[in-house]
VOVOKE-846191 format. One record per atom (N, C-alpha, C): residue in one letter; x, y, z. Coordinates in pm, whole numbers, padded with zeros to 5 digits, always signed. Example, Ala and Ser with C-alpha at 12.3 -4.5 7.8 and 13.67 -1.06 7.14 Angstrom:
# VOVOKE-846191
A+01319-00569+00780A+01230-00450+00780A+01320-00330+00780S+01285-00225+00708S+01367-00106+00714S+01290+00003+00787
//
This chain:
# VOVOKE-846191
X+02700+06641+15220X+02569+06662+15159X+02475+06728+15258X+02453+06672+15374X+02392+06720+15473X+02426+06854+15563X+02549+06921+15504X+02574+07089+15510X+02558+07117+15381X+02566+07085+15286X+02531+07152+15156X+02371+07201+15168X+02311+07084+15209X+02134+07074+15245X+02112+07178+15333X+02172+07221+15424X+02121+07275+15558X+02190+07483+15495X+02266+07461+15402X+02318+07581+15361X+02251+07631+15340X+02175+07553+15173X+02078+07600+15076X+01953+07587+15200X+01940+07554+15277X+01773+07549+15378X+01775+07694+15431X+01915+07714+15480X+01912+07900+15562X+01908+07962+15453X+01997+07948+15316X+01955+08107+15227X+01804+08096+15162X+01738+08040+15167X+01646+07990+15154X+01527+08066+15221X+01564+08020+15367X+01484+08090+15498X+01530+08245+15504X+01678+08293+15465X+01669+08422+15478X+01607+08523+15365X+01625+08426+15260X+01554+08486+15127X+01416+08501+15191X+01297+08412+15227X+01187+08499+15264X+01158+08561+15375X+01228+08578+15478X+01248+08671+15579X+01257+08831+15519X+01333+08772+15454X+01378+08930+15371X+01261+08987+15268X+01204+08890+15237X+01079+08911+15132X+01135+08929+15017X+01204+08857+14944X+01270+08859+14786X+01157+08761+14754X+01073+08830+14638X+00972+08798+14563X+01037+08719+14461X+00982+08628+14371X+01016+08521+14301X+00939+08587+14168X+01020+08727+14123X+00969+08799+14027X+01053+08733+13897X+01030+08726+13727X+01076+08699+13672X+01215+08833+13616X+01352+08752+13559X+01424+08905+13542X+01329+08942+13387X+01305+08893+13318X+01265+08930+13185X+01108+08879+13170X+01035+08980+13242X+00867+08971+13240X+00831+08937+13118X+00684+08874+13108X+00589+08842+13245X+00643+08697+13243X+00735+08608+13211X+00740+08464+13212X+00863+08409+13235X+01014+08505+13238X+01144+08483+13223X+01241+08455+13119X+01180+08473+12999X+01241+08429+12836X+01267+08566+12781X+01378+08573+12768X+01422+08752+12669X+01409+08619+12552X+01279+08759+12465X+01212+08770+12357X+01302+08827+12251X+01385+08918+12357X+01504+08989+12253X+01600+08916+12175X+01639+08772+12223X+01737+08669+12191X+01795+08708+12043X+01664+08623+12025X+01699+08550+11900X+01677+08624+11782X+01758+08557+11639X+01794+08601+11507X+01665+08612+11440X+01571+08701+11421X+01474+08638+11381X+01449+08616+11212X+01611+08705+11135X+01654+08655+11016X+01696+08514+10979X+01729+08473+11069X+01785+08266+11046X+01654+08222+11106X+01657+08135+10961X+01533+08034+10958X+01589+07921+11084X+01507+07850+11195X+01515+07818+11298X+01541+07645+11213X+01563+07621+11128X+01576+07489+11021X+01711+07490+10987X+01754+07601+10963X+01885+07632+10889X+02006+07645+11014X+02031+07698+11105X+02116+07734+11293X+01991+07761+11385X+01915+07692+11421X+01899+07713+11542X+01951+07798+11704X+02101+07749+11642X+02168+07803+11777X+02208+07964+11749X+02188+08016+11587X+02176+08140+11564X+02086+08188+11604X+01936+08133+11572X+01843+08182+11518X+01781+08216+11681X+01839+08116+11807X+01782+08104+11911X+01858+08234+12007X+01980+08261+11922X+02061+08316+12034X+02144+08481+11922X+02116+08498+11819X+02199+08552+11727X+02200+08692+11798X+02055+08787+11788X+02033+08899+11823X+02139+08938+11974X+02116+08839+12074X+02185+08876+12166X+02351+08823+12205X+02379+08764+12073X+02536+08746+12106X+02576+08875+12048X+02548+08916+11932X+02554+09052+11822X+02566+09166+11919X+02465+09181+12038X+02531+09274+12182X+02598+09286+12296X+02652+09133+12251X+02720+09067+12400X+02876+09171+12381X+02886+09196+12518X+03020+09299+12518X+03090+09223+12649X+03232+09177+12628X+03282+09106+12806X+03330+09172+12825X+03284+09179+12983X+03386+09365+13064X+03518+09349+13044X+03578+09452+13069X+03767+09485+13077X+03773+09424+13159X+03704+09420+13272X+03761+09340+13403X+03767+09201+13459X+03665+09095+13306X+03619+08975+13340X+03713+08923+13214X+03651+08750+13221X+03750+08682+13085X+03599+08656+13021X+03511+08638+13038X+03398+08601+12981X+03233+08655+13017X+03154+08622+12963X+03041+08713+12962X+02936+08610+12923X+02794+08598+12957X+02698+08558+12946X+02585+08520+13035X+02482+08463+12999X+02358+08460+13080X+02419+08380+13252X+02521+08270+13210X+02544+08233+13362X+02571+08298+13441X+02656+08409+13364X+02754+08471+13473X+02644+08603+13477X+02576+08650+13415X+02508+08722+13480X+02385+08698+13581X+02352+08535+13613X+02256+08539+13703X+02353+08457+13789X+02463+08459+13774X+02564+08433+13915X+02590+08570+14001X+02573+08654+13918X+02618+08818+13961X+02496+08846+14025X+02391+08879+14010X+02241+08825+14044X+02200+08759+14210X+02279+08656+14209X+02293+08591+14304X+02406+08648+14420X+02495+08654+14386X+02576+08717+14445X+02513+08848+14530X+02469+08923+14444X+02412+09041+14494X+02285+09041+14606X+02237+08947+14553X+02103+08884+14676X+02156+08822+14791X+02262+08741+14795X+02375+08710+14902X+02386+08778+14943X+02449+08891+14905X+02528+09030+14989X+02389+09078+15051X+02311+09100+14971X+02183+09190+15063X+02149+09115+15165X+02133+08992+15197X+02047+08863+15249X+02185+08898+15397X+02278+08887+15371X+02426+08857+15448X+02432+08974+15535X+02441+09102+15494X+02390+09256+15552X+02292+09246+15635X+02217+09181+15613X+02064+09244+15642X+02088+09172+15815X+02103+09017+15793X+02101+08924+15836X+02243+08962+16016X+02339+09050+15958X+02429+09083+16020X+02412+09246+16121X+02272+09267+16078X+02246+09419+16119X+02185+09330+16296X+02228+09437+16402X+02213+09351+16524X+02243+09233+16577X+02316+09192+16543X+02369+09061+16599X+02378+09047+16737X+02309+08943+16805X+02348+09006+16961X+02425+08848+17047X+02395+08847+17126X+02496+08730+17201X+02431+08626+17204X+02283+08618+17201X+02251+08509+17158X+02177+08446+17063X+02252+08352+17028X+02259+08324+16815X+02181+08173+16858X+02042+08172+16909X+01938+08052+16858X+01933+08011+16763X+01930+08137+16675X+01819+08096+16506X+01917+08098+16388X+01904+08024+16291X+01986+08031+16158X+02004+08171+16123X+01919+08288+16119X+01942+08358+16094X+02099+08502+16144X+02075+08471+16292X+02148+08495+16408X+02267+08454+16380X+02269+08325+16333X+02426+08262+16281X+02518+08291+16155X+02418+08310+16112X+02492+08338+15963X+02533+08513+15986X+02464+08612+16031X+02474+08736+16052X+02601+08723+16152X+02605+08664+16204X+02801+08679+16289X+02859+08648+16268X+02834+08513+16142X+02947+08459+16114X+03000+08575+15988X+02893+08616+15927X+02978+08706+15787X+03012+08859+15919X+02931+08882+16011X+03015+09061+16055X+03144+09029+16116X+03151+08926+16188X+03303+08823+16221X+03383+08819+16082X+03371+08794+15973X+03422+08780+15911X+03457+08922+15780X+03336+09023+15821X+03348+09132+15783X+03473+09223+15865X+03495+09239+15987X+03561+09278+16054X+03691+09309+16070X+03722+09391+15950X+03922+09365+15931X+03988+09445+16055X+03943+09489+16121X+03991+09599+16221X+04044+09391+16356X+03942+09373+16384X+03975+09240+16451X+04053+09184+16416X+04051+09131+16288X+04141+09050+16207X+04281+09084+16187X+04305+09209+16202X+04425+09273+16176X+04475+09293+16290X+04412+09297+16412X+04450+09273+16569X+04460+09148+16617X+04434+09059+16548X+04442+08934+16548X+04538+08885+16545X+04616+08909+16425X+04757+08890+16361X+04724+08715+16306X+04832+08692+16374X+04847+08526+16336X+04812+08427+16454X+04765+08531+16568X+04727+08464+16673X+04625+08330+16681X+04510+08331+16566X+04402+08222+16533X+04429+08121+16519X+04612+08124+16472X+04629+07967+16350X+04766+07963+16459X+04763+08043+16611X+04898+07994+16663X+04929+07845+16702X+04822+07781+16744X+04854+07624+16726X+04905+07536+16590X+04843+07601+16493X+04882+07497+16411X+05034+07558+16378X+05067+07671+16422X+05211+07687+16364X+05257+07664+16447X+05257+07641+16562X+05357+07602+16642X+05362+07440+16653X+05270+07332+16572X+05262+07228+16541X+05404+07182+16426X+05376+07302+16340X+05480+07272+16256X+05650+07324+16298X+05599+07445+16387X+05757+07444+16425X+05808+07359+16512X+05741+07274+16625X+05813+07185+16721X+05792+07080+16598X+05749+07053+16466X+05758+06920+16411X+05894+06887+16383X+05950+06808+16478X+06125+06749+16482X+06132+06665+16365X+06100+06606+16307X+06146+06550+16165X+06031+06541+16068X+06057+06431+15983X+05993+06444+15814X+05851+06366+15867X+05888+06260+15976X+05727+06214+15984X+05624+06294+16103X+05690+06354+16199X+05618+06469+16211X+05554+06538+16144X+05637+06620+16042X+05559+06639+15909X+05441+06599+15841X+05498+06474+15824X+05408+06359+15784X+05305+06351+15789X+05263+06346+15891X+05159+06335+16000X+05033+06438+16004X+05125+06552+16018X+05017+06684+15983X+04982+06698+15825X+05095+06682+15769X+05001+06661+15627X+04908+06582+15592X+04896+06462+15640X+04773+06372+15613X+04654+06427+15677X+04640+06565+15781X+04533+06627+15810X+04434+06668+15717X+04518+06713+15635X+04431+06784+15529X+04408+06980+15557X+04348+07019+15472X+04353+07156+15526X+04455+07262+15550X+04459+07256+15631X+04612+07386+15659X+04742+07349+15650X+04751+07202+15610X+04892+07174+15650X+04936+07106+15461X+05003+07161+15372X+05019+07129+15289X+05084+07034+15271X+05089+06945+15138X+05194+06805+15115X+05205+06816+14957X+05342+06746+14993X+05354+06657+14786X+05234+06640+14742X+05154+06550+14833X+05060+06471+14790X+04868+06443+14840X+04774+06479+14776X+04721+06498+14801X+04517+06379+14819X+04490+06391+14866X+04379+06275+14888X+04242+06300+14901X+04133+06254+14863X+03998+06235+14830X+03914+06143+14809X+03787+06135+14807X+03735+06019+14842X+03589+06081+14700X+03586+05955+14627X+03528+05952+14445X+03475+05818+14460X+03412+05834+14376X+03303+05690+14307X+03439+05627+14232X+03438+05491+14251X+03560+05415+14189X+03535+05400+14081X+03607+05464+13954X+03603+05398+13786X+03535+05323+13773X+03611+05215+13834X+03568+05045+13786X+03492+04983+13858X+03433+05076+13958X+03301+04997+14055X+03209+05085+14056X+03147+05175+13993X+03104+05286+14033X+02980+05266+14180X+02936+05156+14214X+02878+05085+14356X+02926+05118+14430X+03071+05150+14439X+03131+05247+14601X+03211+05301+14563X+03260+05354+14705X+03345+05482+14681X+03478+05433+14671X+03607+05519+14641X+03745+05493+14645X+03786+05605+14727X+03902+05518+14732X+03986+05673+14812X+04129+05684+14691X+04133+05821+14701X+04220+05871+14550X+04320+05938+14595X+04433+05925+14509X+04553+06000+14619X+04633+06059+14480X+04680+06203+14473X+04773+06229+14357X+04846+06329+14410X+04938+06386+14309X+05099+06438+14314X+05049+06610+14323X+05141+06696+14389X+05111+06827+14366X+05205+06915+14442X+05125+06969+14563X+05243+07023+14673X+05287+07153+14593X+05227+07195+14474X+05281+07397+14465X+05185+07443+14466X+05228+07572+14493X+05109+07691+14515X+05093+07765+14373X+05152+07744+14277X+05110+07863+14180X+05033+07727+14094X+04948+07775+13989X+04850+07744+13948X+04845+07622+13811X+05006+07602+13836X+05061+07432+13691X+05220+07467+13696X+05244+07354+13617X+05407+07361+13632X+05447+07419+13540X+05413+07452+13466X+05437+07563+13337X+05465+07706+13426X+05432+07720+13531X+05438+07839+13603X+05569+07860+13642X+05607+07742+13702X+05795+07766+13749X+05867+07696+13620X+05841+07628+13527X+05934+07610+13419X+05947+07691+13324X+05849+07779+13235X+05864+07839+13142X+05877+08008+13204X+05931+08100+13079X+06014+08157+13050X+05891+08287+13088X+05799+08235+13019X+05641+08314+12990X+05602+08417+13154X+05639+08293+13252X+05609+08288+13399X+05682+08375+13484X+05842+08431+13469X+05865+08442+13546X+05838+08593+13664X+05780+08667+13622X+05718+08740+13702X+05616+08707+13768X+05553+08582+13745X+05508+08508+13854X+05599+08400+13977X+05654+08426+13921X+05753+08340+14000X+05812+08439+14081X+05850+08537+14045X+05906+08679+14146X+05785+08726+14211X+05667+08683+14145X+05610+08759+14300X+05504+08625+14385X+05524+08496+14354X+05544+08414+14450X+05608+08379+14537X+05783+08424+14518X+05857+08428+14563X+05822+08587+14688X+05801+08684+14688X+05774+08776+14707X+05624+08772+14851X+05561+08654+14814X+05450+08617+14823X+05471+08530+14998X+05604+08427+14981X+05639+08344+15070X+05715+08403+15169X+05793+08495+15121X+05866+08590+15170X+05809+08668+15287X+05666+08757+15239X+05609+08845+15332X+05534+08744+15439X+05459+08667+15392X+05348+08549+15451X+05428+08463+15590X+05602+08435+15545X+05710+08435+15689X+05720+08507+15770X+05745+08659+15658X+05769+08750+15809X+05667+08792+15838X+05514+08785+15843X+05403+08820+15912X+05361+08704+16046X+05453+08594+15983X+05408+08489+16104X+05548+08479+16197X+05660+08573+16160X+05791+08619+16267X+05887+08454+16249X+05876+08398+16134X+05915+08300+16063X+06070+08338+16107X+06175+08281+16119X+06317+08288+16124X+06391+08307+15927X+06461+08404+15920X+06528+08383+15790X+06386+08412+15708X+06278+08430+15689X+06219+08458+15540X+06275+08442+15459X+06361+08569+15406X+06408+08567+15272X+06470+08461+15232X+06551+08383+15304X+06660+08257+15279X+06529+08139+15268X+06439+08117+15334X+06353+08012+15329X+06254+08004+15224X+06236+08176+15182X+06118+08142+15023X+06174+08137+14924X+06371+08147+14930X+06395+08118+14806X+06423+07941+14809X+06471+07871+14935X+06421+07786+14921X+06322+07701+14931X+06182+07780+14932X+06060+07717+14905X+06040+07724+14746X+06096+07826+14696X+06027+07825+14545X+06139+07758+14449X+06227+07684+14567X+06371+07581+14495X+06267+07466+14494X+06245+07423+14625X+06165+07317+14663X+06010+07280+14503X+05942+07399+14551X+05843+07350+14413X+05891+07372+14315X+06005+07420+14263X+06026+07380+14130X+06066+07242+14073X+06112+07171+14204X+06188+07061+14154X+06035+06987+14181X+05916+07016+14259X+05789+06917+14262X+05748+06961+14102X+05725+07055+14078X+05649+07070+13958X+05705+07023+13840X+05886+06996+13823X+05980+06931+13753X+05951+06762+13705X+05889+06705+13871X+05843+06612+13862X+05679+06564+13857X+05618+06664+13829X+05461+06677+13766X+05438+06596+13664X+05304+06586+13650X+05280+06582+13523X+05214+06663+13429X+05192+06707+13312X+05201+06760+13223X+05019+06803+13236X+05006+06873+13165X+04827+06906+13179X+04747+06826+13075X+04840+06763+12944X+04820+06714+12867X+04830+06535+12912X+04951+06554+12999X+04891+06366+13066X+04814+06344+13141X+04770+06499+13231X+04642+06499+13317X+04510+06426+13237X+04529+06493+13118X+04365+06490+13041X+04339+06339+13000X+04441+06254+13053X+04382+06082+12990X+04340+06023+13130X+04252+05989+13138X+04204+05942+13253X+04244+05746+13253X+04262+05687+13108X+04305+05561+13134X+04440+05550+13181X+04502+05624+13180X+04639+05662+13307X+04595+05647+13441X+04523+05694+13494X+04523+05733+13625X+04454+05617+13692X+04403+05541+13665X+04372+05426+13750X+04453+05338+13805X+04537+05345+13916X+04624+05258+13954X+04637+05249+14096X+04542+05090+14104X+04518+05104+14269X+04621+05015+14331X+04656+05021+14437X+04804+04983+14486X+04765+04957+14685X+04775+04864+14749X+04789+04849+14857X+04863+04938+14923X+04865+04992+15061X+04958+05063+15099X+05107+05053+15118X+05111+04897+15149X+05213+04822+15182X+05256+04855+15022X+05213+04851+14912X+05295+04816+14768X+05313+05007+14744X+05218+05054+14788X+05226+05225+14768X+05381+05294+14848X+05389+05216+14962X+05517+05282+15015X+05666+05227+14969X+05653+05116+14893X+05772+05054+14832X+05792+05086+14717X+05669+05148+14657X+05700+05232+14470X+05725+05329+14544X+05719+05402+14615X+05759+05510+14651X+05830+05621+14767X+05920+05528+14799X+06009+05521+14930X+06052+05698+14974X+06060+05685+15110X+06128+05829+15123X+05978+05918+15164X+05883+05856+15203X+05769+05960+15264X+05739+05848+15338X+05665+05930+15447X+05613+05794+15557X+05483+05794+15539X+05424+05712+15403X+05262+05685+15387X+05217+05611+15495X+05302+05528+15608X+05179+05498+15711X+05126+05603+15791X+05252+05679+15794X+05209+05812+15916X+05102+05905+15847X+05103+05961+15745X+05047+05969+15668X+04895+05955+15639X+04859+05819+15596X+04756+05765+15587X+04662+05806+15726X+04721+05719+15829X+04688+05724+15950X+04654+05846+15969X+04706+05923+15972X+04657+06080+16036X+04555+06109+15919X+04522+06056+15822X+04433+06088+15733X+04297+06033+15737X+04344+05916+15848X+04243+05814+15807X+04152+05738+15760X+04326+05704+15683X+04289+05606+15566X+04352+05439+15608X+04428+05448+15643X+04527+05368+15721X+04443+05222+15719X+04346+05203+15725X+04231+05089+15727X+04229+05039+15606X+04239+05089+15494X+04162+05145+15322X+04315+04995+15309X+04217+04875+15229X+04313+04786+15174X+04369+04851+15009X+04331+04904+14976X+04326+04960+14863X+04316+05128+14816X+04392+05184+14729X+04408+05316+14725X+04409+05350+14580X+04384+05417+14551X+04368+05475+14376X+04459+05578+14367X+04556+05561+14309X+04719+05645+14271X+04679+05664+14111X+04640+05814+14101X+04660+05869+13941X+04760+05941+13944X+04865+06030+13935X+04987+06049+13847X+05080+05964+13934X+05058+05867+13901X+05161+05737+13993X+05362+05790+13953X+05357+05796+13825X+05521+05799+13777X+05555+05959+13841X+05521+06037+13878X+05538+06154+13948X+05607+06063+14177X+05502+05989+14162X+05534+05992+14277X+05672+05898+14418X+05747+05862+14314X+05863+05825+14344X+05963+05967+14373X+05969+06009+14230X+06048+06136+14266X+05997+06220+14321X+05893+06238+14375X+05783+06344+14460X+05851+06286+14641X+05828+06173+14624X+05885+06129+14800X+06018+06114+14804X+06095+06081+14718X+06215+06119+14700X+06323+06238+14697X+06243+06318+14673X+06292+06523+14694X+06199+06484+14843X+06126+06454+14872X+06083+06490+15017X+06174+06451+15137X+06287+06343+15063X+06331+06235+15181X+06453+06331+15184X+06508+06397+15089X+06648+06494+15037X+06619+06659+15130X+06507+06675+15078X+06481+06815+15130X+06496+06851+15286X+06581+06964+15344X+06601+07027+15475X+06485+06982+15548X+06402+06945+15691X+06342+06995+15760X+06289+07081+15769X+06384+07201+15777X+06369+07330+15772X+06297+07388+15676X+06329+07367+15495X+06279+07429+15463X+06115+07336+15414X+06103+07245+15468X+05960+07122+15463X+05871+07242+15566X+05919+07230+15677X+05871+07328+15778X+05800+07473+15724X+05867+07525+15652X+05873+07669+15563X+05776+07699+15475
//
């Protein structure tokens, strides 16, 4: 909360640095007058009568899935970003006192593909060489409960508890693929997504001088098929009186043998937490179970 706060405080501060006036988009007050139906009696649809004229011109680009007032004062925003981000990045010099100073190096740093591309994979060489000396599954383990760069089966967060909403929980569920549901590697619909995920794991090895690529993304996209095999459905996602099932750790690692949830936890630190909130629970036997089966090698991969 207290970087969310301090975010919105700099675009804030760079917005009037910059002098972006707090003009309305649709003068003199901010209400397009144009809206509405002014044939539907406001008794009879309202939601015509309030909105008819300008759905009747609404057109969604070729290039978007949808169209309307949000997304056009998200676009809006965006664009005041970019100007605010530019502006903010013009001179940057070595020493970055002021919010302003910071944010301007962090986006020309991040503007910079000529660096980045001289860079290579050099930025993230620790954490890969974390995973290549990782000698077994709780090595593994271990870095997955980091969070962040190091992917897992299984994944964790911290929510207002259902049934207490007075504090927080810590929440733990099933996952571990990269394409976007399990409908992606099971159905028929998919598989040119699947060839160029596959395609995807492939290049992303040999840019990091990975041993074998090709042999390792076909068994990475072996590997998530059999996680997403053991998914759950998007339709058992949507019941939430499923998903409440809080379980000690000690009772969490015996439903579900074959992952090392202390190592785990611990590196997550959660390891303290008497209590844990497991929603797609029946996923996660066979989820640590393909984990306990699966190569090293291709866990590593």
């Amino acid at each position: 909360m207290k970087i969310r706060q301090a975010s919105f405080a700099a675009a804030v501060a760079l917005a009037a640095s910059a002098g972006f006036a707090a003009m309305p988009v649709y003068p003199p007050f901010g209400l397009d007058l144009s809206a509405p139906d002014k044939s539907t009696k406001p008794g009879d649809d309202f939601y015509q009568y309030s909105n008819g004229t300008y759905l009747s011109h609404l057109q969604i680009p070729a290039d978007q899935i949808s169209a309307g007032k949000r997304f056009d004062i998200t676009k809006r925003n965006e664009a005041n970003l970019h100007a605010l981000l530019e502006d903010a990045a013009k001179g940057v010099g070595p020493q970055l006192s002021d919010v302003k100073g910071k944010v301007g190096a962090m986006y020309a740093a991040f503007m910079n593909e000529a660096a980045i591309e001289a860079a290579g994979a050099k930025p993230i060489a620790p954490e890969l060489d974390a995973i290549r000396t990782a000698a077994d599954r709780g090595a593994l383990t271990s870095l997955m409960g980091r969070y962040g760069f190091y992917p897992a089966p299984f994944g964790y967060w911290i929510d207002l508890d259902q049934k207490d909403p007075d504090h927080y929980a810590a929440y733990l569920g099933a996952g571990g693929y990269l394409l976007p549901d399990r409908d992606y590697y099971l159905s028929a619909d998919f598989a040119t997504h699947r060839a160029a995920m596959r395609t995807y794991a492939a290049t992303l090895l040999k840019l990091i001088g990975w041993t074998d690529p090709d042999a390792n993304a076909d068994a990475i996209m072996a590997f998530e098929t059999k996680l997403a095999e053991a998914s759950w459905t998007k339709v058992q996602q949507r019941d939430p009186t499923t998903q409440y099932n809080p379980m000690t750790p000690a009772a969490l690692a015996a439903y579900a043998p074959g992952f090392d949830w202390q190592a785990y936890l611990k590196s997550a630190g959660l390891d303290g937490k008497k209590q844990l909130i497991v929603t797609t629970n029946t996923a996660f036997p066979a989820m640590a179970k393909l984990f306990a089966e699966t190569p090293v090698e291709t866990l590593r991969a």
